[in-house]
N, C-alpha and C positions, 0 to 999 in steps of 0.2 A: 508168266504164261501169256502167250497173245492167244487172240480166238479169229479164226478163220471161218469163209465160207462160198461155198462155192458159188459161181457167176457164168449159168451159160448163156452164152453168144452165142446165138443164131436171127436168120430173117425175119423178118417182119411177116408175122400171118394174123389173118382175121378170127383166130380162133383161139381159143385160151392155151393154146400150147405151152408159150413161152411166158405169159401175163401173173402167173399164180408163180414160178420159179423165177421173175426180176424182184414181183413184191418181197417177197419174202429174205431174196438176197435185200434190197432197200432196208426194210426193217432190221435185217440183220447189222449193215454197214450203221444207221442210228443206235445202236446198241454195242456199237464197238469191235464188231467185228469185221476183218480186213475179209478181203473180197481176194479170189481166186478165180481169173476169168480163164475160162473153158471154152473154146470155140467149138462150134458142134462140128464134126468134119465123119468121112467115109473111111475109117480105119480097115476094113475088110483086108486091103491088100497094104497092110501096114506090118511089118515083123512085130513080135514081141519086146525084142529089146529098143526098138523105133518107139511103141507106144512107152515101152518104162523111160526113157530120154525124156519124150517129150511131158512125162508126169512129173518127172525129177523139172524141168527148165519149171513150168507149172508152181509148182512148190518149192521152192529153191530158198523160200528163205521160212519154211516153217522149218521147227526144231523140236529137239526133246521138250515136253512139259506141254505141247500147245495142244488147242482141242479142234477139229476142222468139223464143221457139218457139211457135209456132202448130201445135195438135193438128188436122191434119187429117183427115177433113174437119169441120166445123165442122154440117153441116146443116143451115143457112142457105139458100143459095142461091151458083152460081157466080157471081154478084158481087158478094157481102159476099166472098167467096174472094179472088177479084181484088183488090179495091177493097182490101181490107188486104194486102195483101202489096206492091200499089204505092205508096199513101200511105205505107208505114213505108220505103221506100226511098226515095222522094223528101224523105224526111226524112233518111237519112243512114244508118237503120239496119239492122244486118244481121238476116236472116230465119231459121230454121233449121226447116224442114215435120217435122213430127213423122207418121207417115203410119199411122192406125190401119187405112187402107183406100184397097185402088187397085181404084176403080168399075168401072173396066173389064177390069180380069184375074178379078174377080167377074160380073161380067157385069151390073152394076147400072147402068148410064149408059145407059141408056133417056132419052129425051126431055128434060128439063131438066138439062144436066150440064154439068160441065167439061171442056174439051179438056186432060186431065192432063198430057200430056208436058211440051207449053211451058210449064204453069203448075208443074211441078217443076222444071225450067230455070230460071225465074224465083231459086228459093231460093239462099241463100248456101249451104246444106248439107241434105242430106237423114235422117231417120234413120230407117231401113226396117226390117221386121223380120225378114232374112238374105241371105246372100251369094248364095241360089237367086234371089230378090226381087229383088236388087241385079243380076245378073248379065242378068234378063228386062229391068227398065226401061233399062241401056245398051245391051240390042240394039234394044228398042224408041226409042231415040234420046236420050234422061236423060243428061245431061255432067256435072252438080256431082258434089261431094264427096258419099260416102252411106257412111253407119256401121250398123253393124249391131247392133239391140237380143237379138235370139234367143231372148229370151222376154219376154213380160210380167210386169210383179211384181206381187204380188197380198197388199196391205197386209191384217194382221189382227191386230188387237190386244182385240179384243173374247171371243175363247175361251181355253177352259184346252190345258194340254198336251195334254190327250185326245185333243182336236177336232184339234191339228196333229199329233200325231204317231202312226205306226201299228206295234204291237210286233207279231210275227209268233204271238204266240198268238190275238190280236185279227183276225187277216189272214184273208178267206176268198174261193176260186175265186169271185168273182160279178162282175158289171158290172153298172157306172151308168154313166147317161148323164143331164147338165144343158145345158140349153140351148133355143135358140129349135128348137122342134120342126117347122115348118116346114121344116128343112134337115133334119131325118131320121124322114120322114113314115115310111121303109121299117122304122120300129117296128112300127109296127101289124101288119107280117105277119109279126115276128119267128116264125124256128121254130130256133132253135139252143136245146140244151139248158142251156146255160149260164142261169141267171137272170140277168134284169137291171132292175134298178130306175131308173124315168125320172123326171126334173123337172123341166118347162119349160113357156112357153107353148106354146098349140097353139090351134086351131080345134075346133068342136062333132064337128066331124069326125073329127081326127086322136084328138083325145079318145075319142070311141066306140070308135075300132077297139082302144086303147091298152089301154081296159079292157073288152075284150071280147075281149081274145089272153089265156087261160090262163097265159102264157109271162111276162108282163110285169106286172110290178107300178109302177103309175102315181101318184104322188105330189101331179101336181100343179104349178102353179107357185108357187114360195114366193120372200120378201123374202132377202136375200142372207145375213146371219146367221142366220133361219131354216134357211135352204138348209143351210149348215154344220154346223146342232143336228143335222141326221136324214140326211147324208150317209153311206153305211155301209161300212162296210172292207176293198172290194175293189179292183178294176181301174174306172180311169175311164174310158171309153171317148170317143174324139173323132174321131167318124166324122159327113162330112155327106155330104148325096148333091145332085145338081143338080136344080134343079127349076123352078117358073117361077117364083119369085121371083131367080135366080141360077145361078150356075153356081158352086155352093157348094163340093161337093164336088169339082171340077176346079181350086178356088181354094187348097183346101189344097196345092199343089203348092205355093205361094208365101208361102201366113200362115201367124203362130203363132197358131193359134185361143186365144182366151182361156179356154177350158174344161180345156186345160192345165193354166193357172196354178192357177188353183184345185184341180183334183186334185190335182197336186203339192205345192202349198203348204199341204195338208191331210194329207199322208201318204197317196195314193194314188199306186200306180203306173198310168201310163196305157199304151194300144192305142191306137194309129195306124197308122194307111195307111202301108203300106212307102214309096210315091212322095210321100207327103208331105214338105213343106219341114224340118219337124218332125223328121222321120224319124231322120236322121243323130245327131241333138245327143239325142236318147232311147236310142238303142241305144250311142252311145261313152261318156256317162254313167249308164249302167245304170240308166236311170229307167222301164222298163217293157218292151214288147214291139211289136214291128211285123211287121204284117199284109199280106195281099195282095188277102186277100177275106174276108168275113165268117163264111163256113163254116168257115174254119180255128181259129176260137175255142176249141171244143167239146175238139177232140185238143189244140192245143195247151196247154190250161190243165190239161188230163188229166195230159199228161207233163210237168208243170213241176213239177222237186222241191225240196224243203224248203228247201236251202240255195241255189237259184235266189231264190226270193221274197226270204229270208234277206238277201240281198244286195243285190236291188234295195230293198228298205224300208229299207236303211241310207243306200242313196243319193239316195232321195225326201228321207227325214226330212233328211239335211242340208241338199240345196237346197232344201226349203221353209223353211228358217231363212233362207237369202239372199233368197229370195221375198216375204219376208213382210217382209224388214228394209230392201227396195227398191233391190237390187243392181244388177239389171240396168241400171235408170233413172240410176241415181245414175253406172253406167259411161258410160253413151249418152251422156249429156250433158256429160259434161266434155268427151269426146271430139269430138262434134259443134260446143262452142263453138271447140275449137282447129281444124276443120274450117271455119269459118266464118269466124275470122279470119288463121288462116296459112295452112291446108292441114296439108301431112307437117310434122313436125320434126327435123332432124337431130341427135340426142344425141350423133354418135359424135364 
C-alpha cells in the first residue's frame, strides 16, 4: 500500500486560504505520504470527460490497495469533487475526506455546490474537526467512520524563540485579531476599552471605518511570516460574526477556526465565543478565556490576576510546541487510516 494526499496549488494570498491545506499536506509528506498536486483552476467550461482525464493524469500512478486523503473542499468545482472520489474507488482505493469546511453549516453553498451529505457517505473515513461537528453531520444523516482533528497545526520553523513563545513579563491586557475581515466587519464600531490591534484583508470600506475608530489600530494585511514578525503579546481574539458572505459566526458552533492555531502556536492565549465548537478544548486546557458577548472583554481582563495569565502562558507555550511540530495531523491520520481500513480495533 502506498498512502497518498492531496496538494493544492494555487496563488499566494494574505489569508489562510491555502496555509491550513500546504501544512497539513507538509505533515502528511513527513509521515509518508506522497503528494498529489492539484492546481486550482476554472473547470466551469471544462466537459466531464476533460475533468475525469485530467483526474486520471493526476493519479496515474495510485493503484489498488492505496489510501488517498483528499483535503476537502478542493475549490474546483463539485465534479472534480465527485469525479475523484469515484475514479479512486473504482480503482480499488480507499478515500479518507479531510474536511477544512462544510459549505453548508457555513452557509456557503449558494448556487454551484455539492450535495455534501451523500458526497461524505461516499468516503471510507471522514476527518472533521470535533465531536460537536461530528455529532451535527450524523444527525444530519453522515454514516462513515469520522475522527476528530480538534485543532489545526500550524507549522513554523522560520522564527526564533521570541516569536513562539510568550514570558509573562512580555504579556499585556490587549487583543488582536488576524484574519479575513469580512467575517468581523463589527470592528469598525469597536467601542470596548480594551485595545486591539487588527490584520487582515478587508474592503475600501471596512478599511475606512477600521482607521477611523480611535479604538483600533489597523495593520493591515501582511504575508504569513510577516504576520508573525509584528504579532504583539496579548489575547488573540477569534470572533466572527454572520454576514452575507456566510453565516460565519453561527459556523463557529462547529469549526476550529484557524486563527486559533496561530495565536496559540505563537504564544498567545485566545477569546472565543462561549457556544463555540472551540470553546470546551480552551477552557479544559487552560488556553485562554471564553466569552458570551463582546462587552464582557473590558471587566473581565480587568479582573484577571497575575497568576491567571501566569498559567494560562505556560499552557499556550507548550501546546504551541505540538502545534508547530504537527501533532494534531500526525494524530488524525494514523487514526483515520485505521478508520478506513478496519474500523475500531480490539486490543483487549
Amino acid at each position: 500500500m502506498r498512502k497518498w494526499i492531496t496538494d493544492i496549488i494555487q496563488g499566494e494570498s494574505a489569508d489562510a486560504t491555502s496555509q491550513a491545506k500546504d501544512d497539513i499536506t507538509a505533515i502528511g509528506i513527513q509521515n509518508g505520504y506522497a503528494p498529489l498536486h492539484i492546481f486550482r483552476y476554472n473547470s466551469d467550461y471544462e466537459s466531464n470527460q476533460a475533468i475525469q482525464s485530467r483526474i486520471d493524469g493526476i493519479t496515474a500512478a495510485v493503484t489498488n490497495g492505496d489510501l488517498v486523503v483528499y483535503q476537502y473542499p478542493v475549490l474546483i468545482s463539485p465534479r472534480f469533487d465527485q469525479f475523484f472520489i469515484d475514479q479512486m474507488h473504482n480503482r480499488g482505493v480507499k478515500v479518507v475526506l479531510l474536511i477544512h469546511d462544510v459549505e453548508f453549516l457555513r452557509g456557503t453553498n449558494i448556487g454551484n455546490s455539492i450535495d455534501e451529505i451523500p458526497y461524505f457517505n461516499k468516503a471510507d473515513a471522514l476527518i472533521i474537526h470535533n465531536p460537536i461537528m461530528g455529532a451535527k453531520l450524523r444527525e444530519l444523516g453522515v454514516n462513515v467512520p469520522m475522527v476528530s482533528q480538534y485543532l489545526l497545526d500550524y507549522l513554523d520553523n522560520n522564527h526564533d524563540w521570541h516569536r513562539l513563545f510568550t514570558s509573562p513579563e512580555e504579556f499585556t491586557k490587549t487583543l488582536v485579531l488576524s484574519g479575513n475581515l469580512f467575517k468581523s466587519s463589527y470592528l469598525t464600531e469597536w467601542h470596548e476599552e480594551t485595545p486591539i490591534s487588527v490584520f487582515g484583508v478587508a474592503d475600501d470600506a471596512i478599511q475606512k471605518g477600521l482607521r477611523d475608530n480611535p479604538k483600533v489600530e489597523y495593520h493591515g494585511a501582511l504575508r504569513r511570516d510577516d504576520l508573525i514578525n509584528q504579532l504583539p503579546k496579548g489575547f488573540g481574539l477569534a470572533w466572527d460574526s454572520d454576514s452575507w458572505m456566510g453565516h460565519y459566526g453561527s459556523y463557529t458552533k462547529y469549526n476550529h477556526p484557524h486563527k486559533v492555531s496561530l495565536y496559540l502556536s505563537h504564544g498567545m492565549p485566545v477569546i472565543v465565543w462561549k457556544q463555540a465548537a472551540v470553546a470546551p478544548f480552551i477552557e479544559k486546557n487552560h488556553l485562554g478565556l471564553t466569552i458570551g458577548s463582546l462587552d464582557e472583554i473590558d471587566g473581565l481582563l480587568a479582573n484577571l490576576s497575575d497568576d491567571e495569565i501566569k498559567d494560562m502562558l505556560v499552557h499556550v507555550n507548550n501546546m504551541g510546541v505540538l502545534l508547530r511540530d504537527g501533532y494534531f495531523t500526525n494524530r488524525v491520520l494514523a487514526t483515520a487510516e485505521q478508520q478506513a481500513f478496519v474500523g475500531d480495533i480490539n486490543f483487549q
